[in-house]
N, C-alpha and C positions, 0 to 999 in steps of 0.2 A: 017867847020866840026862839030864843037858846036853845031851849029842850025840843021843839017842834023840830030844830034841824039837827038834834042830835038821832031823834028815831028816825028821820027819814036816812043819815048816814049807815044806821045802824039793819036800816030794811034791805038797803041798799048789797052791804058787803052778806049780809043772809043769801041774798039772793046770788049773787054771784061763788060763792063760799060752793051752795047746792050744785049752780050748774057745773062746777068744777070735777064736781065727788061725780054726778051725772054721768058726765063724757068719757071720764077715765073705765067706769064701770061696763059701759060699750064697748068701750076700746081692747078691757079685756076680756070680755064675752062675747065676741062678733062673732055670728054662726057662719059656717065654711060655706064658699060660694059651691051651687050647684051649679052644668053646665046645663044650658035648657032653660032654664028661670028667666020667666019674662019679666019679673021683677029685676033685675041684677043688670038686666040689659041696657043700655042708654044711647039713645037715637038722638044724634045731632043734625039737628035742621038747617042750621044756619050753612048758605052756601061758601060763607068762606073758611070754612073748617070742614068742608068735605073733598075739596079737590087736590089731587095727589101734589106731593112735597116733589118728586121724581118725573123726569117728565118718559113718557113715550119713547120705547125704542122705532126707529123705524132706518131698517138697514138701508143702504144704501147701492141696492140690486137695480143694474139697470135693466130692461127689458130689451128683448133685441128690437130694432128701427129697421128699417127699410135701407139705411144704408150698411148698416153692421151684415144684411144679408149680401150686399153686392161685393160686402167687402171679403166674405170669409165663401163665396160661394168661386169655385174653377172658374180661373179665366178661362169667358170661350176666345179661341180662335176666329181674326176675322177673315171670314172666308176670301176676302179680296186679297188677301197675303201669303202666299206657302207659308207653310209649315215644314220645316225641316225637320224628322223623325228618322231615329237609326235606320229603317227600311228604309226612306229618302236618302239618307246622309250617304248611308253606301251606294247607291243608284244613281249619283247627282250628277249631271254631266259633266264631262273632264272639261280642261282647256282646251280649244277649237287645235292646237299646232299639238296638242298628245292624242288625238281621238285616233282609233284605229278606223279606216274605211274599209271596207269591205274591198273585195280585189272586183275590178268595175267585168263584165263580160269581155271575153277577146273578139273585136268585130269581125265579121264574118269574111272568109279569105286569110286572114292571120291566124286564125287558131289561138289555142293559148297558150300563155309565156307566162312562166313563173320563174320571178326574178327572190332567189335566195340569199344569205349573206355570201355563201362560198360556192355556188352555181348559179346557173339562167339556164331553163330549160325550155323549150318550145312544144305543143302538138298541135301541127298546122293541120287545118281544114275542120276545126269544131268551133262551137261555141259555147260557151258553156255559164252556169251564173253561180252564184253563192248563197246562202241562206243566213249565213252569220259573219261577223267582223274577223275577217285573217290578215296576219302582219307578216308574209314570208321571211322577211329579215330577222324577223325574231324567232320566230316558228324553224321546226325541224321536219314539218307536216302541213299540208293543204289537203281541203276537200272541194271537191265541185257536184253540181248536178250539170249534166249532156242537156242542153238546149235543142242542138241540129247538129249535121255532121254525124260521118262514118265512123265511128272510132279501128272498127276490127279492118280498116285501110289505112290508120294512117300510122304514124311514128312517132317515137322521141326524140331531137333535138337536143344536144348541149351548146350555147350558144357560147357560154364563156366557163371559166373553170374546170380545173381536170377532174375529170371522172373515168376510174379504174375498171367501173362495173358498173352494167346496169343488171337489173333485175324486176321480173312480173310476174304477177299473180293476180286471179280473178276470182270471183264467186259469182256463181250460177244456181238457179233455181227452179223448181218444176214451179208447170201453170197447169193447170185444166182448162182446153179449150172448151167452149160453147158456143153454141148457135148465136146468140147473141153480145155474150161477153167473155171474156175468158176471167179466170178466180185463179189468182197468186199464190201457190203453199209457202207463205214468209217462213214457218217452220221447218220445210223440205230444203232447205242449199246447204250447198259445200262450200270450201274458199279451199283453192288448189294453196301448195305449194311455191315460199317464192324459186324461179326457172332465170338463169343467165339467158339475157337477150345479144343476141351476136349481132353486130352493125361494126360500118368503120367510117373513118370520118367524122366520130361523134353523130352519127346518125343509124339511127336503132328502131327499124324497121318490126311493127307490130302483127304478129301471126298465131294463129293458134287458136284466136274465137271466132270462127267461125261456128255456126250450130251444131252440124252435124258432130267436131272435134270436142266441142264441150263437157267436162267430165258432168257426173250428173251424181245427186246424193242416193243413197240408197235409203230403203224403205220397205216395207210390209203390206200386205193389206189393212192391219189393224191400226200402223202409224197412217197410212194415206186416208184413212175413212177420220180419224181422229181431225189431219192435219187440213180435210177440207171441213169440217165441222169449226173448228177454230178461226178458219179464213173467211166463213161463211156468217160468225158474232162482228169479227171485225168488220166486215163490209157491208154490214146491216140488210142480208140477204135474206126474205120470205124463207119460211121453213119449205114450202113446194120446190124454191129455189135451191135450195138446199139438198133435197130428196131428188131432185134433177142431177144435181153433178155427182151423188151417190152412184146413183143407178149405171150413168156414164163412165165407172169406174170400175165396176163388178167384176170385169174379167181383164183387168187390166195386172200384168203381173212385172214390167220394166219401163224404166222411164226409156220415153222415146215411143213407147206404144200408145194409139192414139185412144181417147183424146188428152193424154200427155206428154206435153211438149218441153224440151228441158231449152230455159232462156240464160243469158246475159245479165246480170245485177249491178253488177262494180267490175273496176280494172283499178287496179295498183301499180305502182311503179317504184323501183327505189334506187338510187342513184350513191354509189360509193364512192371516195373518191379524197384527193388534198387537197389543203388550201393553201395559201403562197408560204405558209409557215412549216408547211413538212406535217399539219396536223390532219389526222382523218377526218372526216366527215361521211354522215348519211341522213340523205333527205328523200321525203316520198313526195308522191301526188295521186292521190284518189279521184277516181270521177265516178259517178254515179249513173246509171243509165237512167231513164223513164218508166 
C-alpha cells in the first residue's frame, strides 16, 4: 500500500515537473501577432463586458423655441402709439403759449397792419393772407399774398414809431395774352430799385404802378421763344398750345407790344427809422399780387 502511493506521488510531480518545462518553452517561442489573423482576434459576447466604461457626450446646445424668436426678433411698434423718431422729434408740436400763428387776414375796410417790435405800420383798403407762420415781433420781414383791394391807390401808414425813411420797390413781369388765357414768363421780370417814398404825416402815399409806368425787363427773340417754352412745361400746356403763343409772338420785338403785356408781381416796402433807444432799425413788408 506504501509503495502504491509512493508511484502515484511520483506520477504526480512527473506530470507537473513536464507541464512546467511545457509553458516556459511557449512563452519563449510565441510567434509575433499578425494584424488580420482571425485566429488572434477574441470576440466577447457576453453584454456586460461590452458596454462602454465612458458615457456619451451630449452637449448641451439649446435649439431656438418659439419664444427665444419673440425674444431676439425687433420690437414692432404698436401702431396705436406714436412713435417718436428724429424726423418726429424735430416736427413735434411746441407748447400752445410758444406756437407762432400765422398773421390772421386784415378784415376788409382796415387793410393791413403790421405791428413790429420798433414800428406799426398800416395799408388800408386790402386784404391780404399768409401762407406760412410770421412773428413780426421777432421778424425784420413779412410776406403776404393780395386777397382784394387796389394796392397801386393805396398807402403806408406809420401808426406808432419813428420812421426816418420810407422806401419802395417792385417787380414786374411780361405775360402773353391769349384768346383764352394768358401764360406768365416767371423767367422774364425785373425788381426796380429800392425809390424814397415822399408822404407827411407819417403817411406815404403809393404811386408809380400804375401799368403803363411799369418798368419792364428786357429780352430777345431767342430768350422770349425760350421763356414761353419753359412757362408752357410749368403749366402743363399741349404742345399745339404751345405752338399757339409762339406764333403770337413772331413779330413781337418790345414788351408792351401786343400780345405782350407787362404786369405787377410784388411791391415792397422798407421802413427806416429809431427806436426809443436812439437805435436804428429797418423793417419791410412784401405783398404779393395774384
Amino acid at each position: 500500500m506504501a509503495k502504491r502511493t509512493s508511484y502515484i506521488l511520483l506520477a504526480a510531480c512527473s506530470i507537473l515537473m513536464l507541464a512546467s518545462c511545457t509553458g516556459n518553452g511557449e512563452k519563449g517561442h510565441r510567434a509575433p501577432i499578425v494584424l488580420g489573423d482571425s485566429s488572434t482576434i477574441i470576440t466577447e459576447t457576453d453584454p456586460r463586458y461590452t458596454h462602454d466604461l465612458v458615457a456619451d457626450l451630449h452637449p448641451n446646445i439649446p435649439t431656438k423655441t418659439h419664444q427665444d424668436e419673440e425674444e431676439t426678433k425687433p420690437a414692432t411698434p404698436d401702431s396705436s402709439k406714436p412713435v417718436e423718431t428724429p424726423a418726429t422729434a424735430a416736427t413735434a408740436t411746441p407748447v400752445a403759449n410758444n406756437t407762432k400763428q400765422p398773421a390772421p387776414p386784415a378784415p376788409a375796410g382796415n387793410g393791413l397792419t403790421v405791428t413790429f417790435k420798433d414800428v406799426s405800420v398800416s395799408i388800408p383798403g386790402i386784404v391780404v393772407k399768409s401762407y406760412r407762420p410770421q412773428d413780426a415781433m421777432k421778424a425784420n420781414g413779412v410776406s403776404y399774398q393780395l386777397v382784394s383791394g387796389n394796392i397801386q391807390n393805396s398807402r403806408l401808414v406809420i401808426n406808432s414809431g419813428t420812421a426816418f425813411k420810407v422806401s419802395m420797390r417792385y417787380q414786374s413781369q411780361l405775360v402773353v395774352n391769349g384768346e383764352d388765357n394768358d401764360l406768365p414768363l416767371d423767367n422774364l421780370s425785373t425788381t426796380t430799385d429800392w425809390v424814397p417814398v415822399a408822404g407827411n404825416k407819417n403817411n406815404y402815399p403809393v404811386k408809380g404802378l400804375e401799368s403803363a409806368r411799369l418798368e419792364a425787363p428786357e429780352f430777345t427773340a431767342g430768350s422770349l421763344r425760350n421763356a414761353i417754352s419753359r412757362a408752357s412745361r410749368r403749366h402743363r400746356l399741349s404742345r399745339k398750345r404751345e405752338q399757339e403763343f409762339q406764333a403770337s409772338v413772331r413779330n413781337v420785338r418790345r414788351a408792351g407790344q401786343r400780345p405782350i403785356s407787362v404786369v405787377l408781381r410784388s411791391v415792397m416796402w422798407k421802413i427806416d427809422g429809431k427806436d426809443a433807444a436812439g437805435k436804428q432799425f429797418s423793417k419791410q413788408i412784401r405783398v404779393d399780387l395774384p
